[in-house]
Structures are given as structure tokens and as C-alpha cells.
DOGU-501742 format. One line per field, with one value per residue (C-alpha): residue number from 0; x, y, z; residue in three letters. Coordinates in nm, 3 decimals, always signed. Each point is the difference from the previous one (the first is absolute). Layout:
<vexlos>
seq = (NUM,...)
xx = (X,...)
yy = (Y,...)
zz = (Z,...)
type = (ALA,...)
</vexlos>
This chain:
<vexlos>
seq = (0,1,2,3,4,5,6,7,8,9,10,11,12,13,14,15,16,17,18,19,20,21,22,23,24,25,26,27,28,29,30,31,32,33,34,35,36,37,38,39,40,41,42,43,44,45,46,47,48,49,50,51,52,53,54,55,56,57,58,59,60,61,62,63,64,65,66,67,68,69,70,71,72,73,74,75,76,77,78,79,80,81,82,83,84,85,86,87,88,89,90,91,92,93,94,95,96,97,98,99,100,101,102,103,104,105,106,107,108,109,110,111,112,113,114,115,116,117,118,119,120,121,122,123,124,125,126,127,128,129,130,131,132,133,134,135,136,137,138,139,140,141,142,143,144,145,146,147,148,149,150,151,152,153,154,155,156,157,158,159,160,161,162,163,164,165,166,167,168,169,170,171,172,173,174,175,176,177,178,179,180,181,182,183,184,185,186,187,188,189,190,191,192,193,194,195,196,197,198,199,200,201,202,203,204,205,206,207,208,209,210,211,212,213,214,215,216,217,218,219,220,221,222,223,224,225,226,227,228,229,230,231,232,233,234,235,236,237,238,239,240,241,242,243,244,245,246,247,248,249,250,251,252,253,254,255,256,257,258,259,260,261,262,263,264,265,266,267,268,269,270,271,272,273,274,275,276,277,278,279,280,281,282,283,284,285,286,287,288,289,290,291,292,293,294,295,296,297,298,299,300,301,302,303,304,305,306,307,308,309,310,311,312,313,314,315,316,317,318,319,320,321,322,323,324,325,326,327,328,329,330,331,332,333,334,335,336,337,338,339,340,341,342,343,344,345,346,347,348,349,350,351,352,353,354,355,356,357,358,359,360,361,362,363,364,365,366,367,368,369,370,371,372,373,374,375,376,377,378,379,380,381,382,383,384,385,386,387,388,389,390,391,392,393,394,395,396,397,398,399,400,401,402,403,404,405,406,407,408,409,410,411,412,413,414,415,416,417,418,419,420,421,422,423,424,425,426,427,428,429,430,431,432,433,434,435,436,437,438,439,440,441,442,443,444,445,446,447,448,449,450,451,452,453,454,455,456,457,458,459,460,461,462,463,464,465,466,467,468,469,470)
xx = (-0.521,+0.336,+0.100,+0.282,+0.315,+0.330,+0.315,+0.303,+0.106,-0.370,-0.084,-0.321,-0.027,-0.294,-0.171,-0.265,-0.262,-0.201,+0.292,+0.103,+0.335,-0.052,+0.310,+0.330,+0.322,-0.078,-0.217,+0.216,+0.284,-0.272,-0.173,+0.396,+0.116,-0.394,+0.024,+0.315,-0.007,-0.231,-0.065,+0.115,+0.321,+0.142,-0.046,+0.221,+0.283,-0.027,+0.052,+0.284,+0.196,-0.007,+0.228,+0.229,+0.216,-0.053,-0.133,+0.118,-0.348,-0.006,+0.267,-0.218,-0.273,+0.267,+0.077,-0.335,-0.086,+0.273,-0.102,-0.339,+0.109,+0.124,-0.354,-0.145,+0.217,-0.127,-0.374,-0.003,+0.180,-0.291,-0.280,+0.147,-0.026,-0.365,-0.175,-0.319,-0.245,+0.144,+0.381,+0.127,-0.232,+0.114,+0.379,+0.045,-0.237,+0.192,+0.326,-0.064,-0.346,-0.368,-0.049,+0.284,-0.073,-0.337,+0.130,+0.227,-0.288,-0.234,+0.301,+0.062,-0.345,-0.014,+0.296,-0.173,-0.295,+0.220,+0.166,-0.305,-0.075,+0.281,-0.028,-0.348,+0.123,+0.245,-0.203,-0.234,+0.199,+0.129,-0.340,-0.100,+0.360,-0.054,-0.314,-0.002,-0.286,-0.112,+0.159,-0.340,-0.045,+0.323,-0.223,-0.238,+0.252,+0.143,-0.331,-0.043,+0.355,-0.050,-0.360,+0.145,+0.271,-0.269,-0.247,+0.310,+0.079,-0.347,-0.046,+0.276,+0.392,+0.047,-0.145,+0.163,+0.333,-0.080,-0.050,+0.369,+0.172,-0.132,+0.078,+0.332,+0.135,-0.160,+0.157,+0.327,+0.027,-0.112,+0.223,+0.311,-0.102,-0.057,+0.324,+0.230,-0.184,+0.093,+0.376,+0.027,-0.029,+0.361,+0.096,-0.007,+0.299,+0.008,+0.127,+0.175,-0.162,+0.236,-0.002,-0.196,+0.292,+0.169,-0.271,-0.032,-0.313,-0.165,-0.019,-0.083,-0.314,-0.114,+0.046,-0.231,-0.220,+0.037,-0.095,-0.349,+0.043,+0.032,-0.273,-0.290,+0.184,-0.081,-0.393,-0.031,+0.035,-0.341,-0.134,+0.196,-0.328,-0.116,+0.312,+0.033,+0.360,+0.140,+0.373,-0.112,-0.024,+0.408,+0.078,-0.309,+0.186,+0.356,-0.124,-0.236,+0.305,+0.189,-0.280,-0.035,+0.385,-0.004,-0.291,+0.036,+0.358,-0.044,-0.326,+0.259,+0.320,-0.262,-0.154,+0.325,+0.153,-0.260,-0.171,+0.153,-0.034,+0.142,-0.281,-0.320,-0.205,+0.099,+0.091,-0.320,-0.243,-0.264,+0.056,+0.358,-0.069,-0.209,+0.278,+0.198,-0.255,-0.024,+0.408,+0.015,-0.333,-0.171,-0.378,-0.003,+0.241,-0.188,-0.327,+0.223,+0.089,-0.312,-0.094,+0.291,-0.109,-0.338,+0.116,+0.164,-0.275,-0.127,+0.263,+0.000,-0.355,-0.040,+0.245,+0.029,-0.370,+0.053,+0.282,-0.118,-0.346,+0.178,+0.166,-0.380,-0.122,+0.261,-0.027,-0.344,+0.061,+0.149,-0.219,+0.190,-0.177,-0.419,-0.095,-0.144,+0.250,+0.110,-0.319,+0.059,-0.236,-0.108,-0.026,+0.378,+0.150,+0.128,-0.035,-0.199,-0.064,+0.353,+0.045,-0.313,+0.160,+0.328,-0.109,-0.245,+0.307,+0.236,-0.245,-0.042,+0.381,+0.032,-0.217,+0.186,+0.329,-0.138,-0.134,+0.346,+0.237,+0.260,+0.080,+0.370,-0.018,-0.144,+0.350,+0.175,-0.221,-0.029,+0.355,+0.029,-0.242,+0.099,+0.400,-0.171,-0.240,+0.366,+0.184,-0.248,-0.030,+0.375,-0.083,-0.241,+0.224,+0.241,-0.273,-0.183,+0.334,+0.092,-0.424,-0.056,+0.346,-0.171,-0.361,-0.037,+0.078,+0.002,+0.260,+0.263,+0.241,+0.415,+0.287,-0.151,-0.095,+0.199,-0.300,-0.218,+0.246,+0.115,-0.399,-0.041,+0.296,-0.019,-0.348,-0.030,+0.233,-0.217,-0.274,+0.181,+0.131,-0.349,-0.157,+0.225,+0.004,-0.208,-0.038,-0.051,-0.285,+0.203,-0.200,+0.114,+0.273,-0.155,-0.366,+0.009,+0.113,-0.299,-0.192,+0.093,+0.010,-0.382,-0.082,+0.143,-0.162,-0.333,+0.070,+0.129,-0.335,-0.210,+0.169,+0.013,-0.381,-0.227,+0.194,-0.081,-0.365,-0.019,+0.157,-0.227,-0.332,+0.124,+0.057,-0.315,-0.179,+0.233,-0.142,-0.345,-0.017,+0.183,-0.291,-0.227,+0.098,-0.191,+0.184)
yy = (+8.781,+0.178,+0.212,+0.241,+0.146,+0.177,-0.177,+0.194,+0.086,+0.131,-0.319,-0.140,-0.289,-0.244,-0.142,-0.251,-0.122,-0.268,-0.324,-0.167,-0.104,-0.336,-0.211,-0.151,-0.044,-0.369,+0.145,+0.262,-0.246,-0.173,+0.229,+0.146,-0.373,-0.147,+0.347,-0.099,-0.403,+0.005,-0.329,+0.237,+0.019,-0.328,+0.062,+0.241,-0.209,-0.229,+0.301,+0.138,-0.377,+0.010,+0.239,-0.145,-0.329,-0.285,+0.039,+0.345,+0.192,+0.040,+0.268,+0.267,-0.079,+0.068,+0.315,+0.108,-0.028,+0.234,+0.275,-0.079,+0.104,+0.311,+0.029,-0.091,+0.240,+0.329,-0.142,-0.029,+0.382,+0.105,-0.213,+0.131,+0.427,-0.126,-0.300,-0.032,-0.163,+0.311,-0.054,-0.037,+0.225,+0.281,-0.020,+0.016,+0.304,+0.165,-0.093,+0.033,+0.098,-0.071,-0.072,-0.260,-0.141,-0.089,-0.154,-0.218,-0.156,-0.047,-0.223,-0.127,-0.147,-0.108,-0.217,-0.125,-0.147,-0.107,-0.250,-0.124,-0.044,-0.169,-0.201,-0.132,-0.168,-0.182,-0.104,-0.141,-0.128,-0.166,-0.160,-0.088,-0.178,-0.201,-0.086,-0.082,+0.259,+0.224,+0.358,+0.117,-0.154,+0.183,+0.334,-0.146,-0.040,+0.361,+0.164,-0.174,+0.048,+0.402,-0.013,-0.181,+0.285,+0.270,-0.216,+0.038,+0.308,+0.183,-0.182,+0.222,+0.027,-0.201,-0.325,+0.091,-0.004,-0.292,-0.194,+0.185,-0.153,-0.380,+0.034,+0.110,-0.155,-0.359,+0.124,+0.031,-0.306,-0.214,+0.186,-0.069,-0.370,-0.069,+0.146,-0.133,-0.378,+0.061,+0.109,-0.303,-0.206,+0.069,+0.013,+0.356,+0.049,+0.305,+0.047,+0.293,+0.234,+0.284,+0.019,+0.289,+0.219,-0.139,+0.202,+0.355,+0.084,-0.262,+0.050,+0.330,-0.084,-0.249,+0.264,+0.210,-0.286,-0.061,+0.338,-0.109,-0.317,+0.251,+0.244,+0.048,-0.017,+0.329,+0.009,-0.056,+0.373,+0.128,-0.232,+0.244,+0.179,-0.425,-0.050,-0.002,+0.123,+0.198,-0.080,-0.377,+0.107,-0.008,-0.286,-0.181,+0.037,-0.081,-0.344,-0.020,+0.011,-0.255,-0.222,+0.031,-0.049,-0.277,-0.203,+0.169,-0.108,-0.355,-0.024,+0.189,-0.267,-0.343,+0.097,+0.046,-0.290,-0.271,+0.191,+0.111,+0.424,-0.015,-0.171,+0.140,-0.190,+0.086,+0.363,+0.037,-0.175,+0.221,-0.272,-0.070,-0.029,-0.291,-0.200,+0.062,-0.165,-0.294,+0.008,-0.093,-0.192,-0.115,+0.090,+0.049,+0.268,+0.154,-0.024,+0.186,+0.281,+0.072,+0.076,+0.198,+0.181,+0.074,+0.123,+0.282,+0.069,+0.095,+0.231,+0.167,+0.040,+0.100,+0.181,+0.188,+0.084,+0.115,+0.268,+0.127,+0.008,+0.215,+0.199,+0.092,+0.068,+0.286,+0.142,+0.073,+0.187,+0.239,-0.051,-0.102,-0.313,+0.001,+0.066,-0.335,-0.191,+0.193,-0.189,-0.228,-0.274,+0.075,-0.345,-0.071,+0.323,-0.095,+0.217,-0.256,+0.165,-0.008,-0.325,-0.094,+0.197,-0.115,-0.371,+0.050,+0.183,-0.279,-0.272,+0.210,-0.007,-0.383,-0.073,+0.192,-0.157,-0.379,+0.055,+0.153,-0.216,+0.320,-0.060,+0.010,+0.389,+0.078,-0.117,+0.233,+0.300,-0.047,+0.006,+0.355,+0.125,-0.084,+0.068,+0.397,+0.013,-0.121,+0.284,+0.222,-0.084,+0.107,+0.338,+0.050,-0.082,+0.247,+0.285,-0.005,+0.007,+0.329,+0.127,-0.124,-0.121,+0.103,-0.249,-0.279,-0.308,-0.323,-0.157,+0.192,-0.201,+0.040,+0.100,+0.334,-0.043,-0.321,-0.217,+0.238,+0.070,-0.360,-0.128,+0.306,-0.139,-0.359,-0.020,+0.236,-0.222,-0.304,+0.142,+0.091,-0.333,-0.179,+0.197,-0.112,-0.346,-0.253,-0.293,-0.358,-0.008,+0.219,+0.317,+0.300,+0.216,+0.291,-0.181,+0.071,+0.351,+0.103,-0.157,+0.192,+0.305,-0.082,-0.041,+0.354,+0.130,-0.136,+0.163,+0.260,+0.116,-0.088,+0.255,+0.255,-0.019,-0.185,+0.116,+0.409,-0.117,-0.165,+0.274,+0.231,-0.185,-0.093,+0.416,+0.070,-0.269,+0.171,+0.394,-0.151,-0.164,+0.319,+0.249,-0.222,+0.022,+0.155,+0.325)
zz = (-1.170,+0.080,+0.263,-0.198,+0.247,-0.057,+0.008,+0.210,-0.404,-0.095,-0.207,+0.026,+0.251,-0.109,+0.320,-0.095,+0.195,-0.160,-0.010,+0.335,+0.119,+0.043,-0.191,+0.211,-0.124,-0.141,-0.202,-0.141,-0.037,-0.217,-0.227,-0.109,-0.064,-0.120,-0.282,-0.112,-0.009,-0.290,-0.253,-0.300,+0.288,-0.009,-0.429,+0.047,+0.208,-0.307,-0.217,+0.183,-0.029,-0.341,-0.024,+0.224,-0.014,+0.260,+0.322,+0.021,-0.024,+0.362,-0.036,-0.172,+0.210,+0.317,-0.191,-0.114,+0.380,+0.107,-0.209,+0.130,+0.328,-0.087,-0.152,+0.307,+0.225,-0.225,+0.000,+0.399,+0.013,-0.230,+0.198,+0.358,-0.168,-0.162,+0.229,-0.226,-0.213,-0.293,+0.091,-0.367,-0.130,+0.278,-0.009,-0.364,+0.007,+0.249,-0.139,-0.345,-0.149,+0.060,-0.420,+0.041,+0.258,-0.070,-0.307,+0.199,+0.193,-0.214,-0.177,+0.280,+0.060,-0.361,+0.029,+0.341,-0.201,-0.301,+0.230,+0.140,-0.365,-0.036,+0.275,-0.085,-0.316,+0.175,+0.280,-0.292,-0.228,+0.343,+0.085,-0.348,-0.040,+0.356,-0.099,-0.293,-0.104,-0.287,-0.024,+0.042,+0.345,+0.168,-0.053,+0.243,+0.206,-0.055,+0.077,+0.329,+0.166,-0.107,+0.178,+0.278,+0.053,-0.041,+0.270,+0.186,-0.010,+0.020,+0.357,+0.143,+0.021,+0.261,-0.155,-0.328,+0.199,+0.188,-0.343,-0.145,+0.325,-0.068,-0.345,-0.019,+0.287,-0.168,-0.318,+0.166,+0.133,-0.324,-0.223,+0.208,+0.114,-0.380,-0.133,+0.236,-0.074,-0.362,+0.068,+0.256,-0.363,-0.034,+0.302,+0.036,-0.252,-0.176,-0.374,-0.019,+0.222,-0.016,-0.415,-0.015,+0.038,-0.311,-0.232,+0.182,-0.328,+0.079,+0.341,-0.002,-0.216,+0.289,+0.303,-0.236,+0.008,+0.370,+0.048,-0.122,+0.220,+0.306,-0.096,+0.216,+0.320,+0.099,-0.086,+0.350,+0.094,-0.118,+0.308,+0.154,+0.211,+0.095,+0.197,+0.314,+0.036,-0.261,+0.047,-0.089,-0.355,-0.002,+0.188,-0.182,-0.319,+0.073,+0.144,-0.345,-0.187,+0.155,-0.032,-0.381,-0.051,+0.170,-0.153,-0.361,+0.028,+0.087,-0.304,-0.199,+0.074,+0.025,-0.345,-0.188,+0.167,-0.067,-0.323,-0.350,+0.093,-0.359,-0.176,-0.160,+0.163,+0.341,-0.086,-0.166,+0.226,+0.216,+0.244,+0.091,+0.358,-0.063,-0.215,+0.310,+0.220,-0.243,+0.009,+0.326,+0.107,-0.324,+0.000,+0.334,-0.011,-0.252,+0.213,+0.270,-0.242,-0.160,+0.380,+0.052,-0.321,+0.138,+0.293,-0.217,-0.145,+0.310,+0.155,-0.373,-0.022,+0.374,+0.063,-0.331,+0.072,+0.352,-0.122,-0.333,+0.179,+0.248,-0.310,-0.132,+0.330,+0.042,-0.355,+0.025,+0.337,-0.208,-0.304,-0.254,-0.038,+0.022,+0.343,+0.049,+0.045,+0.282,+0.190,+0.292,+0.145,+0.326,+0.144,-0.090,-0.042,-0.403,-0.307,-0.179,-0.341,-0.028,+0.083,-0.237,-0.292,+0.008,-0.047,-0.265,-0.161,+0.079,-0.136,-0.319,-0.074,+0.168,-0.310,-0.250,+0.116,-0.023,-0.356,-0.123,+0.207,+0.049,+0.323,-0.032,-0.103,+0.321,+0.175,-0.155,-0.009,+0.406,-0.012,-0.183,+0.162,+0.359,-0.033,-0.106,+0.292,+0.221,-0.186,+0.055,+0.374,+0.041,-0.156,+0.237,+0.304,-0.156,-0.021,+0.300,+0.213,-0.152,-0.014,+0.263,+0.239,+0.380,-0.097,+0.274,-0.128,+0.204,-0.220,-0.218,-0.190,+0.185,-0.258,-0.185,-0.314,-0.109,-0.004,-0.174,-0.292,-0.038,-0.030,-0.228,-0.230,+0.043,-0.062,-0.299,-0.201,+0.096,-0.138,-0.302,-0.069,+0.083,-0.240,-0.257,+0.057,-0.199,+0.280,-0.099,-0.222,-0.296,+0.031,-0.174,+0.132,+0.148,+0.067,+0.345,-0.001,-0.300,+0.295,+0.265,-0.236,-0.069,+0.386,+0.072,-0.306,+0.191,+0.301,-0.133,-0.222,+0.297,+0.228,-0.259,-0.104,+0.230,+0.311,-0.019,-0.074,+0.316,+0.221,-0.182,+0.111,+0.373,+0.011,-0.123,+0.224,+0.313,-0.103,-0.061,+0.364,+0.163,-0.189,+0.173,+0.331,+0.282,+0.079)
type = (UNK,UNK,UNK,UNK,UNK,UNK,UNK,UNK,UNK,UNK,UNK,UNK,UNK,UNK,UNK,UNK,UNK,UNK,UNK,UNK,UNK,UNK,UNK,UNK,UNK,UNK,UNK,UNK,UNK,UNK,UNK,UNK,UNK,UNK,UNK,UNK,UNK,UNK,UNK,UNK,UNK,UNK,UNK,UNK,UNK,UNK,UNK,UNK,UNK,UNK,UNK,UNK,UNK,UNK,UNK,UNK,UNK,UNK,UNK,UNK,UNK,UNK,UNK,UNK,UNK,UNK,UNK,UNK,UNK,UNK,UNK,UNK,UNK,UNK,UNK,UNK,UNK,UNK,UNK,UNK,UNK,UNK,UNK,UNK,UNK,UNK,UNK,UNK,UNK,UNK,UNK,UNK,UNK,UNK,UNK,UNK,UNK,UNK,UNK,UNK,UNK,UNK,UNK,UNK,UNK,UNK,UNK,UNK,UNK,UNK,UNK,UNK,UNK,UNK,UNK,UNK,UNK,UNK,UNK,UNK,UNK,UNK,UNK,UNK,UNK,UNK,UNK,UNK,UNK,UNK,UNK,UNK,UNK,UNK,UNK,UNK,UNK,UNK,UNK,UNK,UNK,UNK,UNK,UNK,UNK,UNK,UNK,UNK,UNK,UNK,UNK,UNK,UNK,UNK,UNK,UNK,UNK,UNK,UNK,UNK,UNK,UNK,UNK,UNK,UNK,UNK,UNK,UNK,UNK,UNK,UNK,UNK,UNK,UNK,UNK,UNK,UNK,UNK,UNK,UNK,UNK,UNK,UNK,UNK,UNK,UNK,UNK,UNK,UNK,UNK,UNK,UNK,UNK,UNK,UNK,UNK,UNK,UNK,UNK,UNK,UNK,UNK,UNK,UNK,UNK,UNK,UNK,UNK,UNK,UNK,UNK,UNK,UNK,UNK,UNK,UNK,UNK,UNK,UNK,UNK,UNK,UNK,UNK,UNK,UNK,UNK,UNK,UNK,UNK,UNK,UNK,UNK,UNK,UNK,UNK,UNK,UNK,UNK,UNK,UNK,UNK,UNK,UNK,UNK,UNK,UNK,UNK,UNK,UNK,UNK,UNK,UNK,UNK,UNK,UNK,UNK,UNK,UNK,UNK,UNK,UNK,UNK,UNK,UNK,UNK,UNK,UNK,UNK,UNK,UNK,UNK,UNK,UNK,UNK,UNK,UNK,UNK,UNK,UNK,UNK,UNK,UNK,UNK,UNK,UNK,UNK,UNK,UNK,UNK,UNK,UNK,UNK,UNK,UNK,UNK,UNK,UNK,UNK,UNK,UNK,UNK,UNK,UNK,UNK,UNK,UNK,UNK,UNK,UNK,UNK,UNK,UNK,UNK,UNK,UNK,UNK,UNK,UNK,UNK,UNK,UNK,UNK,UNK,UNK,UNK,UNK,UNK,UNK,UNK,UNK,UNK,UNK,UNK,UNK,UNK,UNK,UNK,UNK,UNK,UNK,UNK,UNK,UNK,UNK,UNK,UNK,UNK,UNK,UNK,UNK,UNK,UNK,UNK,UNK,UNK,UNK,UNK,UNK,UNK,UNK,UNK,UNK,UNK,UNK,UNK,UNK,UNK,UNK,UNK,UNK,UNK,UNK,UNK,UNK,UNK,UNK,UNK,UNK,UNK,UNK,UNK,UNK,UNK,UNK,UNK,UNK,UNK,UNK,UNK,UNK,UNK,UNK,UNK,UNK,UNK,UNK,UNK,UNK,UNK,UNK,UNK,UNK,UNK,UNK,UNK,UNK,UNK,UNK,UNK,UNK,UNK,UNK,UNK,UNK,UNK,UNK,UNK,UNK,UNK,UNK,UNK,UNK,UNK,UNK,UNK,UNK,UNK,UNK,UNK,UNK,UNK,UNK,UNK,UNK,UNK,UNK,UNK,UNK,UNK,UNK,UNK,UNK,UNK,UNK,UNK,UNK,UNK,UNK,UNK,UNK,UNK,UNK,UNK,UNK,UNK,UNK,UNK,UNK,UNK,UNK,UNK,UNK,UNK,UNK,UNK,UNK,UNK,UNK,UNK,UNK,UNK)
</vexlos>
């Protein structure tokens, strides 16, 4: 149920009235950093390294987090103009088109599930390589972390956020306890850390990878109507930021320091983090990683079902999904058809993943497709100043349009350059930009076909209930 008002512009202002503003700022400090510090994450750091000489990999991570922040500073203008469940869907619609921007979600949930896909091959190729198992086993093991994060999140926001705040905080804390035990090794001495700058290709190719390494910071804005402060939402992902530079730095410099980045073996392992582990406390290092690896799988899981859930929820409102996922649970106030769908969906394409063993693909696809969804969040800055310049917004980004244009720029010759790049596992050049090409092609027919057809029934339903209505 919505209650629909008129902006001080005209624009539709989407009230909703079935979610409850129940989450602090620990918790959105949490869900930005839990999104982004993903298993199929710390893949990338290795990924980014390889490109890079010595111990210099923490440079385009520093970098890539930079250009994250001027991300992060058009995504809070946008969330301050639209504080919902819809706020991507509404700002490129009012900034650019309702067709396109339709398209840009649904892409954008699609590459949420593909690196929860991702993410569950990892987490069981990291089980079944701790223990020693079958490959057959770690899809036990897949299933029941998804149903955990869907038990979680169908028994309300507030325990799903209470479960993203022990888990990332835990994760923290291992990550950076384990990689400064492996640098202490050597005594903390670094081999070359500034080399990066000698090859200016090669490190452009890993800041397109960091990108990826980044991504998912800002999924926390379609909690936006669960919080109970909506100028957290900012602040919450500054401090998320810092966070991941600091522990994806430190994995980043610990694993090219004590392990050959360079080698196949490392480079090409679904479980790097766990060679770390062993790297600096044998087995039981690895014991301590597979953990830490778990606990990603939660805040992935979780937390990628507690936004795209969100996503789903606000698409029906307007029907261009099936009405029933727009349904919320009355006893915990969660659309849980939504949350239902999305991890049958995400099992489905867990399995599909773990039979083909293309994880690495997913890397760079992420990173196309989240250096566009950047650019396109500076175009919208750009546009809804001049549509719409008197709007209240509780945070508007200082210096004009400098931010906007430089994360329109920057970011749309990241994507360019991920989508050209092979990786580590040899894949042909222009694999992840077919890819990419293939989700929007997705999208694309969904919005142009199934779309209308929806719009057209929820009319019909509207003039049949209106007919029917006592005069």
C-alpha cells in the first residue's frame, strides 16, 4: 500500500506504509561494507595483484576507493531527492526515461544474484577444500547458508540486520588479524610497494577490477524506508568505505607478500583467502578462514536478499513485476514472496555456476556493469539539478557539478576497459562485455514485452474495482 503526494516540483512522492524504520547506523555501516566484502571480493584483490608488481596492489585498491567516493557522494544526493525502497528505479526515470530505467534495475538485480552465485561456489569449493569432501557435498552446504539467509530475512528487518552487524564486524576483525599475522612473517617488510606506478596499463586494468572489488557499497539505499534516520545513509557509507580499504588492502598486501599473486595456482584458485590463512597459521589458519569465508556468505546472502527483496517489493508497487511480490507478512512487516523468489532464483544459478566453474567471469562482468550504474548515477545528479534544482534534499554534494562529471568520465572508461579485459583465467577478449551485452539484452526484452502486459492488467484490475464501487 502507498500513499502517492506531490513533490514542491510536481513529481510523485512515494510514501509507503507497510516497512518500519527500525535499523541504526551500525547497521547501515554494515549492510554497505557486508554487500561489498564478498568471498568472490577478496578473488578479485588477487585478480587486481596480478597485474601489478610487488606489494603494490594496495595502490589500485586506494584508487579504486577514491573513485568510489565520488560514487558514493552522487548516490547519497540521489538517495537524499528519492529516500525509498524504488530510489534507483525513480531517479533514472525522472532524469532520464522510465524504459531505461527499468532496464537498469532489473540489471542491476541480476548482477545482485550473479554474485551470490558467485559467491556460493567459493564458499563451497571453500568447505569441500577444508574438509576434505566431495564437490557434491559443498551444495549441501550452499542450500543451507541461502535458507538460513531467507529464515533470516522472512522473520523481519531488524533480525536480518542484527545478523549483518555480527557478521561483518566478525569478518572485519578476522580478515585484518589474519593478514597482518601473515605480513609479521617478514617482519612486516614490503617488496616494492610503490611499483605499480612503473606500468600505468596495467594499473589501470586493476582499478577496473577494483571497481568490482568496491561494488555493492551502495545496495544499502533501498533499506532506505527501514532506517531510522535518513541522513545515516551518507555517513553510513563513507565509514563503509574506509573499512573495506583498509582490510581489502592489508588481504591485498599479506597475500602478495607471503603468496606467488603471479602463479596459476594462486591466481586461479576459488580460494585464495584460505592459502592466506594456511600462510600464516598452518591448518589452523585455514580453519580461521573458512569461517571468515562463511561469514561472507552470510552478509552476501543476507544482505543481498534484504535489498533486491526491497528492489521487487517496489517494482510491483508500480506493476512492472507480478503483483505478488509486492506482498508483505503481517507478523514481521517483510515482502516475503520476494524474499522467497529471489533465493530459489539464486540457488538455481548457485547450481549452474558450480557445475561450470566460471566464476572468474562474474568479476569482471560486476565490474562493467557497476562502473555504468556509477556513470549513470552522475548523469542523474546532473539532470535532476537542472529538472528539478529547488527539490529538498537532505544532502547535496558542494563544488557544482565537478563530482558528477568526473564519476561520469572516470567511471565510463572503467567500464570500458573491464569489459575488455580477459582476467587471469585467459578468457576471450571481449567475454565480459558479450556478457553484459546479453544481460541488457534480458532486461531490455523484458521491459519492452512483458512490462506493457503487466500495466495493462493492473489497469484493467483498477477500472474493474472502480465499476464496482458503491456510488
Amino acid at each position: 500500500m502507498t500513499e502517492l503526494k506531490k513533490d514542491n516540483q510536481g513529481g510523485p512522492v512515494i510514501t509507503p506504509t507497510g516497512l518500519r524504520r527500525v535499523l541504526k547506523f551500525r547497521t547501515v555501516v554494515s549492510t554497505s561494507t557486508g554487500l561489498s566484502y564478498a568471498a568472490v571480493s577478496l578473488l578479485g584483490c588477487i585478480q587486481l595483484s596480478y597485474y601489478l608488481k610487488g606489494d603494490s596492489g594496495w595502490l589500485a585498491i586506494l584508487i579504486s576507493g577514491l573513485l568510489a567516493f565520488l560514487a558514493a557522494l552522487c548516490f547519497s544526493e540521489l538517495n537524499a531527492l528519492y529516500p525509498t525502497a524504488a530510489a534507483i528505479r525513480l531517479y533514472m526515470k525522472e532524469a532520464i526515461s522510465d524504459k531505461f530505467s527499468l532496464i537498469m534495475t532489473f540489471s542491476y538485480i541480476l548482477t545482485i544474484v550473479a554474485i551470490i552465485a558467485a559467491d556460493s561456489y567459493i564458499i563451497g569449493k571453500a568447505i569441500t577444500y577444508t574438509l576434505n569432501l566431495p564437490d557434491w557435498a559443498s551444495l549441501v552446504w550452499i542450500l543451507a547458508l541461502l535458507g538460513l539467509a531467507m529464515g533470516a530475512n522472512l522473520k523481519g528487518i531488524k533480525i536480518a540486520g542484527l545478523l549483518q552487524d555480527i557478521t561483518t564486524y566478525s569478518l572485519l576483525s578476522i580478515a585484518i588479524v589474519i593478514s597482518l599475522i601473515a605480513l609479521s612473517h617478514n617482519n612486516f617488510q614490503l617488496h616494492s610497494p610503490f611499483a605499480a606506478f612503473s606500468d600505468p596499463g596495467n594499473l589501470f586494468n586493476a582499478i577496473a577490477v577494483g571497481v568490482f572489488v568496491f561494488s555493492a557499497f551502495e545496495w544499502v539505499t533501498p533499506l532506505s524506508e527501514e532506517i531510522s534516520n535518513i541522513k545515516l545513509i551518507p555517513r553510513g557509507m563513507f565509514v563503509s568505505l574506509v573499512l573495506l580499504f583498509v582490510s581489502y588492502s592489508l588481504f591485498t598486501v599479506a597475500s602478495s607478500n607471503v603468496l606467488n599473486v603471479h602463479d596459476a595456482g594462486v591466481t586461479n584458485s576459488p580460494v585464495p583467502q584460505l592459502l592466506l590463512g594456511n600462510a600464516a597459521l598452518g591448518q589452523i589458519g585455514i580453519w580461521i578462514m573458512l569461517l571468515a569465508t562463511l561469514l561472507t556468505a552470510v552478509m552476501t546472502f543476507n544482505g543481498g536478499f534484504a535489498t533486491a527483496s526491497r528492489f521487487l517489493y517496489a517494482a510491483a508497487r508500480e506493476d512492472t513485476i507480478p503483483q505478488i511480490f509486492s506482498r508483505i507478512s503481517i507478523s514481521h512487516a517483510v515482502p516475503y514472496m520476494s524474499v522467497v523468489a529471489l533465493t530459489i532464483f539464486s540457488a538455481v544459478i548457485a547450481v549452474i555456476v558450480f557445475i561450470t566453474g566460471k566464476f572468474q567471469i562474474l568479476i569482471l562482468v560486476g565490474a562493467v556493469l557497476e562502473a555504468i550504474i556509477y556513470a549513470v548515477a552522475g548523469v542523474c545528479v546532473i539532470q535532476l539539478r537542472r529538472r528539478k534544482p529547488a527539490a529538498e534534499r537532505s544532502f547535496r554534494i558542494w563544488g557544482g557539478w565537478a563530482v558528477p562529471v568526473a564519476t561520469i568520465v572516470i567511471f565510463s572508461v572503467l567500464a570500458i576497459l573491464a569489459s575488455i579485459i580477459t582476467g587471469t583465467s585467459g578468457l576471450m577478449t571481449g567475454t565480459p562485455l558479450a556478457i553484459t551485452l546479453l544481460i541488457f539484452l534480458i532486461s531490455g526484452l523484458y521491459v519492452h514485452l512483458i512490462v506493457p502486459r503487466l500495466r495493462a492488467a493492473a489497469a484493467a484490475r483498477r477500472a474493474v474495482r472502480t465499476k464496482r464501487r458503491p456510488q
